[in-house]
Backbone as a ProteinNet text record, in pm:
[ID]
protein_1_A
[PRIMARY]
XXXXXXXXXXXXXXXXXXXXXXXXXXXXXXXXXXXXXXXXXXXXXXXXXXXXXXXXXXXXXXXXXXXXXXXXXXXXXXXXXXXXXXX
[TERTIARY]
-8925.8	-9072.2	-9115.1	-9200.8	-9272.8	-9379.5	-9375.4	-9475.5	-9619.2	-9713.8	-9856.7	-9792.4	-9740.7	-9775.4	-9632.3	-9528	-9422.9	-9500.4	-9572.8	-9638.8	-9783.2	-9813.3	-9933.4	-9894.3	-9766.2	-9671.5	-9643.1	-9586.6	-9520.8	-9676.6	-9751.7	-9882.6	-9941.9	-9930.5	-9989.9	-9837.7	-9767.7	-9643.9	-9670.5	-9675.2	-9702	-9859.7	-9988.3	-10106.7	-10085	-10026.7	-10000.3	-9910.5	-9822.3	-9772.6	-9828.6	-9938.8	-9993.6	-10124.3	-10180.3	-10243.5	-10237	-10089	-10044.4	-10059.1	-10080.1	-10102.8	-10219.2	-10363.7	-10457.6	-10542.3	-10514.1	-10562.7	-10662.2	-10780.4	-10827.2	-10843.3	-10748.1	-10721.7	-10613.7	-10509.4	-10415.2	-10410	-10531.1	-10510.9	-10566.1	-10709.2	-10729.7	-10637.3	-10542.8	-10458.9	-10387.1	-10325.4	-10228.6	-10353	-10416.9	-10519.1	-10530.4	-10567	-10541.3	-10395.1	-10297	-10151.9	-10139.5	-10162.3	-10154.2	-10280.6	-10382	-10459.4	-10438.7	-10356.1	-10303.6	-10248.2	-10134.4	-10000.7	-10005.5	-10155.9	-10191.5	-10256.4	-10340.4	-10421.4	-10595.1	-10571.4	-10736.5	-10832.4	-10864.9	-10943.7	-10967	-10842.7	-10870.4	-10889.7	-10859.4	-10886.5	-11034.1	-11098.1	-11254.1	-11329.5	-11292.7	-11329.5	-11378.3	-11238.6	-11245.1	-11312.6	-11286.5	-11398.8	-11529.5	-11620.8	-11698.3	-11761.2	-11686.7	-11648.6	-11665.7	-11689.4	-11711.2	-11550.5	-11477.4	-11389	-11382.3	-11486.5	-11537.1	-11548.4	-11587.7	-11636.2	-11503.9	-11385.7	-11312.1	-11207.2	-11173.9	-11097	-11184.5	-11294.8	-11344.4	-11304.4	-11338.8	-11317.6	-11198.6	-11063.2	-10963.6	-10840.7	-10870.4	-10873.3	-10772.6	-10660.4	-10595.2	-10718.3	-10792.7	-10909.6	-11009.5	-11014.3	-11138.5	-11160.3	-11253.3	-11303.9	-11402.3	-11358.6	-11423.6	-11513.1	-11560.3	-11669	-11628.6	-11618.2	-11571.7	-11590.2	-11683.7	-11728.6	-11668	-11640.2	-11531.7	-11376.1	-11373.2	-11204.3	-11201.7	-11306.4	-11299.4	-11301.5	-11424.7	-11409.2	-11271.6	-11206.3	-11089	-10929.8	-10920.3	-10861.3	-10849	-11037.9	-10987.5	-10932.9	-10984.9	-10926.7	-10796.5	-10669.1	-10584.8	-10570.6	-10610.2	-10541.1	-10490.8	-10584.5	-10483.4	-10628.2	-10595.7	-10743.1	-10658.6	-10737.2	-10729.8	-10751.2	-10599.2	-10675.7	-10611.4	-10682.2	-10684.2	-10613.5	-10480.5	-10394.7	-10395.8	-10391.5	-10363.7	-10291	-10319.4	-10209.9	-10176.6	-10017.7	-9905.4	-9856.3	-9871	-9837.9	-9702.6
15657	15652	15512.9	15484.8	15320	15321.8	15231.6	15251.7	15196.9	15176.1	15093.1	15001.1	14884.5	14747.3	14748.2	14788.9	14787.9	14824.9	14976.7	14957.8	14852.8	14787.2	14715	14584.1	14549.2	14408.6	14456.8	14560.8	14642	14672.7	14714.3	14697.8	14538.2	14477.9	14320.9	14243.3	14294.5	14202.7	14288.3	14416.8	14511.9	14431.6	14402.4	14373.9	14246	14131.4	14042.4	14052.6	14058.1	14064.4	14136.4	14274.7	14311	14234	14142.7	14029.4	13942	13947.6	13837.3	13879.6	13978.6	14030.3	14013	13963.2	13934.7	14087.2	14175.4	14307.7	14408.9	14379.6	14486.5	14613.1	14706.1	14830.8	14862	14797	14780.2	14742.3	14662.7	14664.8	14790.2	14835.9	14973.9	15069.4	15084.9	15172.7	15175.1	15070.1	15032	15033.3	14990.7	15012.5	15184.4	15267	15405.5	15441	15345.3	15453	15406.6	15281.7	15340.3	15376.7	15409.7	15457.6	15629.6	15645.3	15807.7	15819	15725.7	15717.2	15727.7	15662.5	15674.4	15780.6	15823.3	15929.5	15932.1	15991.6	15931.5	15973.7	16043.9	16087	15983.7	15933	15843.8	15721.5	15662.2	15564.4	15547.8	15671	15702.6	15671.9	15725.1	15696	15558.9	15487.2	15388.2	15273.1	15322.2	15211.7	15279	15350.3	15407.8	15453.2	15485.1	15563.1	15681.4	15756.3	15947.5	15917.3	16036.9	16039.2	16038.4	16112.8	16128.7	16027.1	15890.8	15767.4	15673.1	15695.1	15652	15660.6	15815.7	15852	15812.9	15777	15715.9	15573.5	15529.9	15352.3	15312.3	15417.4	15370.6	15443.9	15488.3	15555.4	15449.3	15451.9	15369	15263.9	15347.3	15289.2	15200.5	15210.5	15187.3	15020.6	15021.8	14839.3	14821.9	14839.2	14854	14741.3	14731.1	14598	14547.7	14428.6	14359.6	14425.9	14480.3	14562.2	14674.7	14725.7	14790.6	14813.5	14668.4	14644.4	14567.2	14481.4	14469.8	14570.2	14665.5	14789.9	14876.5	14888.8	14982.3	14867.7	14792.7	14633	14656.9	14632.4	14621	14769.1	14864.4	14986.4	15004	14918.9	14958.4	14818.4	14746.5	14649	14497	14477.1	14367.3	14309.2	14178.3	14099.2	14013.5	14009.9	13923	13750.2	13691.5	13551.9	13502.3	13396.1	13261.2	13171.1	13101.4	13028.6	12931.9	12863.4	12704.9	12798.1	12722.3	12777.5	12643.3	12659.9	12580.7	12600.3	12465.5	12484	12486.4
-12201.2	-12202.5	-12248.7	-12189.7	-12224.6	-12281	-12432.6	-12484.8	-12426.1	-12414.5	-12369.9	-12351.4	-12424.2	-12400.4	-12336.2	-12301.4	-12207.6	-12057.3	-12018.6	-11942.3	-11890	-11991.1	-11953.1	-11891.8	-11968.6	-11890.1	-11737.6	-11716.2	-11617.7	-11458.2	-11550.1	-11441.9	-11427	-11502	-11515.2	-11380	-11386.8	-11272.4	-11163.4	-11168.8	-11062.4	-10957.3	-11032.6	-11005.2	-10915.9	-10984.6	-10973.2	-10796.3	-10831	-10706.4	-10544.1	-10619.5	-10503.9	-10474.7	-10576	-10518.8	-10447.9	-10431.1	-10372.8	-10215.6	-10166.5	-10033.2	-9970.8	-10058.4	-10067.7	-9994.1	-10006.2	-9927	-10039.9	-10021.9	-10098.8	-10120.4	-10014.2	-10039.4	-10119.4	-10037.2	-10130.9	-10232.2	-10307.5	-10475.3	-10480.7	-10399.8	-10464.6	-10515.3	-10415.2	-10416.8	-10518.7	-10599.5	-10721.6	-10809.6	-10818.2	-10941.6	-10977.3	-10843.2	-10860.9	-10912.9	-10826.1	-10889.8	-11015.4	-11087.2	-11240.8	-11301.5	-11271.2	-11331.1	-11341.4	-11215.3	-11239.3	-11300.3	-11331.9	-11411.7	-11566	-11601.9	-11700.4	-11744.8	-11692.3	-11721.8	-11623.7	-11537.5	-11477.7	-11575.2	-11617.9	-11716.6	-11866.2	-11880.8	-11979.6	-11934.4	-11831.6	-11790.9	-11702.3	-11694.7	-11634.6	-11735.5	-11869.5	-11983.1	-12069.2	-12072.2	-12090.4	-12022.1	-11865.6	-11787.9	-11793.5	-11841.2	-11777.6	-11693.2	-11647.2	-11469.5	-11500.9	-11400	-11384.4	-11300.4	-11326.1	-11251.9	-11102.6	-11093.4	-10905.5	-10845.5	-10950.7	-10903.8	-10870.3	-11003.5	-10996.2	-10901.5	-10896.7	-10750.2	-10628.2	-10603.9	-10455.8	-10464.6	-10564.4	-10552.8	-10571.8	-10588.8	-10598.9	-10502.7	-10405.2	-10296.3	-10212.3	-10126.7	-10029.3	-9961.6	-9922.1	-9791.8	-9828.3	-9965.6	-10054.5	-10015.4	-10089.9	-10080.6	-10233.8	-10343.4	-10444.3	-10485.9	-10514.4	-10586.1	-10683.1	-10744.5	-10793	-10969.6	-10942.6	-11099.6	-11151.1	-11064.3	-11077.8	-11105.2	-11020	-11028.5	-11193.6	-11221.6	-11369.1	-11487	-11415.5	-11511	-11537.1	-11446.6	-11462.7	-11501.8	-11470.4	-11525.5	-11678.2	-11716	-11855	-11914.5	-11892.9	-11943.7	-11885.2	-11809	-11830.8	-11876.9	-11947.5	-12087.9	-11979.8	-11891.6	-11780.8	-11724	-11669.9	-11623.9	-11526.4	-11415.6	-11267.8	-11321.4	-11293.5	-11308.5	-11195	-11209.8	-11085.7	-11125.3	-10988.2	-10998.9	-10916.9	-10913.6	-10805.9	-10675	-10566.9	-10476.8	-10414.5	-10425.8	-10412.2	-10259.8	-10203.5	-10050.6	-10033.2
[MASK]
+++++++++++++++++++++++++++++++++++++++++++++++++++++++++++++++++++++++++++++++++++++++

C-alpha cells in the first residue's frame, strides 16, 4: 500500500507523461483514473466538485475547462507546469 505522498509522486510522473500526448481527453481520463483510485468522493470534496460534476468532466470523452483540471489537480496534491520544449 502507498502512502499519499508515494502516490502523489506516482500520479505527478503518471500526469506528466500523459501530457506529453498533448490530448485533452486523455488527461481527462487519468485525472478520473486517479481520482477513482483515490476516492471520488473525497476528491469531489476536496475540489469542490459535486461528484456528478466530477464524473462528467472526467469522463474518457470529456474536454474539461481549465478550472477544473486545476480544481481536481490540486485536490489530488499535483499542479500542471510549463517546460521549454526542446527540439
Amino acid at each position: 500500500v502507498h502512502n499519499f505522498l508515494d502516490g502523489t509522486i506516482i500520479a505527478a510522473a503518471y500526469l506528466t507523461d500523459i501530457l506529453d500526448a498533448n490530448d485533452p481527453a486523455l488527461l481527462a481520463a487519468a485525472l478520473g483514473d486517479i481520482a477513482r483510485a483515490r476516492g471520488m468522493s473525497e476528491i469531489a470534496k476536496a475540489s469542490g466538485l459535486t461528484r456528478e460534476a466530477l464524473y462528467k468532466a472526467l469522463r474518457p470523452d470529456a474536454k474539461p475547462r481549465y478550472d477544473t483540471i486545476a480544481k481536481v489537480c490540486g485536490a489530488l496534491g499535483v499542479r500542471l507546469v510549463a517546460q521549454a520544449i526542446h527540439p
